[in-house]
N, C-alpha and C positions, 0 to 999 in steps of 0.2 A: 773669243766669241762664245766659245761651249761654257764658259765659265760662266758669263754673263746671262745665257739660257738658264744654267743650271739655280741662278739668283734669283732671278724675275717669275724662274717656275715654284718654287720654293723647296727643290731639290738639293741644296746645298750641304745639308747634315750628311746625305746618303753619295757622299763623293765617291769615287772610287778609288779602292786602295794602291797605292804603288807599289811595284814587284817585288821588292822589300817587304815589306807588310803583307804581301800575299802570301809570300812565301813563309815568312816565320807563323802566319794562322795557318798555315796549313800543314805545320812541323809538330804540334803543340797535340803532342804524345802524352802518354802517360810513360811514365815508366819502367813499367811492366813490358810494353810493348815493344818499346824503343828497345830492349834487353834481347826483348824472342826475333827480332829483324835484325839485329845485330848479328847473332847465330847463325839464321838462315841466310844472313849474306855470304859470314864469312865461314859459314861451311860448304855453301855454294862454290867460294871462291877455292877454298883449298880441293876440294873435290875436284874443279876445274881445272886446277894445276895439278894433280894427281891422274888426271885420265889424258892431258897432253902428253904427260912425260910416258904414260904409257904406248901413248901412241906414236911416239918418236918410232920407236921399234917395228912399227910395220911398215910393208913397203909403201913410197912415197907415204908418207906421215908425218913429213915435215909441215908443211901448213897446216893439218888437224893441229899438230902437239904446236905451234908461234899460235894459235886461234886461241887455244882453249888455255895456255897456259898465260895469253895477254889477256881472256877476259877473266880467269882465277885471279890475276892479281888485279882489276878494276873490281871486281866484286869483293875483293877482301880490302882493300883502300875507301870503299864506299859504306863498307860495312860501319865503320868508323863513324859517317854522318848522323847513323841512326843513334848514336850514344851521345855525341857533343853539337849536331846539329851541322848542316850543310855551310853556313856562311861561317861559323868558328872553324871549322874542318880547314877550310880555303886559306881563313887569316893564318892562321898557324903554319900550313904547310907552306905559304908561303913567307914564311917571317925571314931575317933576315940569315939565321944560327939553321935552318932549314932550306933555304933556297937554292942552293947548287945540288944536294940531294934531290931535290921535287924536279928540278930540272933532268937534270940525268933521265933519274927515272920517266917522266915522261916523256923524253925525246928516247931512249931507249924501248917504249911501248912504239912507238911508231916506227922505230928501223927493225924491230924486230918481225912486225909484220912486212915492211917493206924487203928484210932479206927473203923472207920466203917467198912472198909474190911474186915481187917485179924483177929483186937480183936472184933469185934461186942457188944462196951460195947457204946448204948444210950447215958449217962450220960457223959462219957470222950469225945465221938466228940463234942458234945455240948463245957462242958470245954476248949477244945482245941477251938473253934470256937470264944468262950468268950475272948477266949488271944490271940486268930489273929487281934482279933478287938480293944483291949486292947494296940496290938502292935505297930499296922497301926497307932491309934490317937499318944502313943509316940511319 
């Protein structure tokens, strides 16, 4: 019915894009830029993994250091979309020579936050922290 508006009104050239198309116009960088976001993510990220591990060491700093060192590694994973683009990022990670690693790794992002939370067991976020990082190099 919206379609048939959109004909009768003479609105039909100025459709609206689907979220596909939205998303790659609104990716459509230069590359210069795409370079310097790239940086600031994944220096964001290693910094973020650099200031959990330091916080392990203070008391209770177990949830600071699973926080900071699960969002260092989503910022340095993400940093990636800004060089090859978000939907390429996705096909590849999940391709077929990739996809037990992307798994890992991301079900290891979520019990790593989950040992500290909810199981409060020291020894398993740490483990879990050990095969994010395990994953990420895969």
């Amino acid at each position: 019915m919206d379609k048939l508006r959109r004909v009768l009104s003479g609105r039909e050239e100025n459709e609206e894009l689907g979220l596909t198309a939205q998303v790659l116009d609104g990716s459509s960088l230069s590359f210069s830029t795409r370079v310097k976001w790239f940086v600031i993510c994944f220096a964001g990220g290693v910094l973020c993994s650099i200031l959990g591990s330091a916080l392990l060491f203070i008391p209770a700093g177990l949830k600071l250091f699973a926080v900071f060192y699960t969002l260092g590694n989503i910022l340095a994973l993400s940093s990636t979309c800004f060089l090859m683009g978000p939907l390429k990022q996705l096909k590849r990670m999940f391709e077929p020579t990739r996809l037990i690693a992307t798994i890992v790794m991301l079900l290891c992002l979520v019990l790593t936050l989950c040992a500290a939370f909810w199981w409060k067991k020291n020894g398993l976020a740490i483990i879990f922290c050990i095969l994010q990082f395990l994953a990420m190099t895969w």
